[in-house]
C-alpha positions as CSV (number, residue, x, y, z in Angstrom):
1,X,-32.0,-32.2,-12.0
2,X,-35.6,-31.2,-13.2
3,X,-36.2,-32.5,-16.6
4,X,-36.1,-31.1,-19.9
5,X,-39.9,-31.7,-19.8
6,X,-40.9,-30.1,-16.8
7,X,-38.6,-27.0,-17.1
8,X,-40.4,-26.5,-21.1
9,X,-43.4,-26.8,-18.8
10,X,-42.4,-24.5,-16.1
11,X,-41.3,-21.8,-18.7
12,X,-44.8,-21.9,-20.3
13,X,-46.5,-20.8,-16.8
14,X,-44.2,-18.2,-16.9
15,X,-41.0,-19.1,-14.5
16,X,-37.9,-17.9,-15.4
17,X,-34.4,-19.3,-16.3
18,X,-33.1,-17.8,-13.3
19,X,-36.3,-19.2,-10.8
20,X,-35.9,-22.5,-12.7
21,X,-32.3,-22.8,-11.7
22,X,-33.3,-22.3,-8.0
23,X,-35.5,-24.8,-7.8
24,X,-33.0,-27.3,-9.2
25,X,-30.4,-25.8,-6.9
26,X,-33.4,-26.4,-3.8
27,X,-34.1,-30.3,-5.3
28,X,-30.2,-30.9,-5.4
29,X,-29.8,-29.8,-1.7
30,X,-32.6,-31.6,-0.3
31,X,-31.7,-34.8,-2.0
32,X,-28.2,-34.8,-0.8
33,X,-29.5,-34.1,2.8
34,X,-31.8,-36.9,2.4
35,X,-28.9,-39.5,1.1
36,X,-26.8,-38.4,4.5
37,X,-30.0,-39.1,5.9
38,X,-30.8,-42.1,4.8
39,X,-27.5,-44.0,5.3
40,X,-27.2,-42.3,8.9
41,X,-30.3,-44.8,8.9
42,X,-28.7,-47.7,7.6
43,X,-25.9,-47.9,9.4
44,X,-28.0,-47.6,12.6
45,X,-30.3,-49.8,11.3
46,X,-27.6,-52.1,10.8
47,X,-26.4,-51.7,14.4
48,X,-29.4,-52.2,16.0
49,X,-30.0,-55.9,14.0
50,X,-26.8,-56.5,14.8
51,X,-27.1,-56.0,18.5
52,X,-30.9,-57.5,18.1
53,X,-29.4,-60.7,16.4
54,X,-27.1,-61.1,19.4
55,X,-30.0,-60.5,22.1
56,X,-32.2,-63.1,20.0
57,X,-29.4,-66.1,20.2
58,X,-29.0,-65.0,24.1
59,X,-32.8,-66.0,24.5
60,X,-33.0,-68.8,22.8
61,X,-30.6,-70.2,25.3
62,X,-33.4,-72.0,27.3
63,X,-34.5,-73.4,24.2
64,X,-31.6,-75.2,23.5
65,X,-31.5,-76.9,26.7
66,X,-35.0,-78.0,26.3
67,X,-36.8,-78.6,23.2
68,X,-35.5,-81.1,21.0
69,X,-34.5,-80.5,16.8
70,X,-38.0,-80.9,15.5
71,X,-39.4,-78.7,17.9
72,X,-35.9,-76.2,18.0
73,X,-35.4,-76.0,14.0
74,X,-39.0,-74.5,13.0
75,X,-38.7,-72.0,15.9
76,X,-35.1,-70.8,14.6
77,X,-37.2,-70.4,10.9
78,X,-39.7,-68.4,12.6
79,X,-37.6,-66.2,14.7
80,X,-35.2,-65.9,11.4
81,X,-38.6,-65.0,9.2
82,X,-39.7,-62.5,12.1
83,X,-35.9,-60.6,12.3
84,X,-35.7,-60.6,8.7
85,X,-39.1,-59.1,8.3
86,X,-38.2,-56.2,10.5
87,X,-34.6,-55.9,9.1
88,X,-36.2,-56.3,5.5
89,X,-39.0,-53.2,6.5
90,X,-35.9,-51.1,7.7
91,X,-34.2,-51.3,4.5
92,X,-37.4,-50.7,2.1
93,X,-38.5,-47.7,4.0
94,X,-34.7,-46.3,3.1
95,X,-35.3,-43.9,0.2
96,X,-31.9,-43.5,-1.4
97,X,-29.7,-46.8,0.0
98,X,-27.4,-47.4,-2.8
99,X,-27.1,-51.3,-4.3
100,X,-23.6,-51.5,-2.5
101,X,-25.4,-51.1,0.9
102,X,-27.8,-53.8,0.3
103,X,-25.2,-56.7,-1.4
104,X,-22.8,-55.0,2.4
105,X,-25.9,-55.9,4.5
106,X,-26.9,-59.2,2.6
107,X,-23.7,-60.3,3.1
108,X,-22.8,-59.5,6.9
109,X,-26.0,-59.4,8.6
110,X,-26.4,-63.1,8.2
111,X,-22.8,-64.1,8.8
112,X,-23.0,-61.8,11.8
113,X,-26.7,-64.5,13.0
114,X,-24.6,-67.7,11.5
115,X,-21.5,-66.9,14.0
116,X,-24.1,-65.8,16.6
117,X,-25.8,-69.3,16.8
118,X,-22.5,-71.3,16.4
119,X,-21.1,-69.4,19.5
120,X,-24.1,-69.9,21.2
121,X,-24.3,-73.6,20.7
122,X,-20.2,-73.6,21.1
123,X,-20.8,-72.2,24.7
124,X,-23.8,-74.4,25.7
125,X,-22.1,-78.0,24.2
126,X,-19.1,-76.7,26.5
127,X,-21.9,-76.2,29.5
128,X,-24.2,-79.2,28.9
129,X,-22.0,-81.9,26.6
130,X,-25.3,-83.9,26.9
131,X,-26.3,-81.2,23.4
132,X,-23.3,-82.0,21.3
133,X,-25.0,-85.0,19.7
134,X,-28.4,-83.1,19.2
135,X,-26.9,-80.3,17.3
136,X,-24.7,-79.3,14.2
137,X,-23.8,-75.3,14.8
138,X,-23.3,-74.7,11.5
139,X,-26.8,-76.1,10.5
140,X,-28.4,-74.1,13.4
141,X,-26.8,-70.9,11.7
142,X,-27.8,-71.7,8.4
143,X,-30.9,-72.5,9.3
144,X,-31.3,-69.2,11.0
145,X,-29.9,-67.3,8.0
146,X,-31.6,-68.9,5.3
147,X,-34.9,-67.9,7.5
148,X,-33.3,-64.2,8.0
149,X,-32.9,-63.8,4.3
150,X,-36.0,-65.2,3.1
151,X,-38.2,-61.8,3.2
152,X,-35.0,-60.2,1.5
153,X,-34.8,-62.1,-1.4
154,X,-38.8,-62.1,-2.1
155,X,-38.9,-58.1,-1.7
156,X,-35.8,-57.8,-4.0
157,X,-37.2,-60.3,-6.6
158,X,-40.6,-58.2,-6.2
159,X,-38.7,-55.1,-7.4
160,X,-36.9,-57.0,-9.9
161,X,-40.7,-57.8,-11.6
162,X,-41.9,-54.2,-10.9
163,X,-38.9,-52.8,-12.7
164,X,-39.5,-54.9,-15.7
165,X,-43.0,-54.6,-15.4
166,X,-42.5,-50.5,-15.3
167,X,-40.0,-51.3,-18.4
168,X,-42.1,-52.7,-20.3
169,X,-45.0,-50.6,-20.1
């Protein structure tokens, strides 16, 4: 919808009530095309961290064998940090993601990395017994997650500020 504003505006350069009502009708369309768009872009988005999240736990495999927990649990924070980065730049450059989708992918994306890293660690305590007193899976996950999340919950709080900032002004 055009605002009251800028159709009062458009009048005065001479558009009529007729072109004015085209344009809206043009604005309407193109938005709608972009909101398919944009959560065609989600949901592969979502996929692809997903299926990225499961490639990242097969990796770190070898790492599990051989480095110890202070050298294994900063590298989980870093590789968390680095997926949520990328996850957190697919999301912002979304232009029409409603709130739903974001609480949908806060929620499952890192349940999907904390059930990754316990199966992971499941499977190699099952290979090498020799791990089971080095690691807690459920700590591994959340460790993981919490790292995931982290550039999240600072871009959200960021928009947060700009709204009130925007609000206030």
């Amino acid at each position: 919808m055009i605002k009251h504003k800028t159709k009062l505006s458009l009048r005065e350069k001479g558009w009529s009530a007729r072109e004015i009502i085209r344009a809206e009708e043009i604005i309407a369309h193109a938005t709608q095309k972009n909101l398919v768009l944009s959560k065609l872009l989600f949901w592969s988005a979502l996929v692809l961290i997903i299926i990225a999240n499961a490639a990242v736990t097969a990796v770190l495999v070898p790492f599990f064998i051989l480095f110890p927990p202070k050298i294994l649990y900063p590298l989980l924070v870093f590789i968390g940090l680095l997926m949520g980065l990328v996850y957190n730049f697919l999301l912002n450059d979304m232009a029409h993601i409603h709130t739903i989708h974001h609480i949908f992918a806060f929620i499952l994306i890192p349940a999907i990395a904390i059930v990754n890293v316990i199966i992971l660690n499941l499977t190699l305590i099952h290979f090498y017994p020799q791990l089971q007193s080095n690691y807690d899976p459920l700590v591994l996950g959340a460790i993981f997650a919490s790292a995931f999340l982290i550039p999240y919950l600072i871009s959200r709080i960021r928009m947060i500020f700009r709204i009130q900032k925007a609000e206030i002004q």
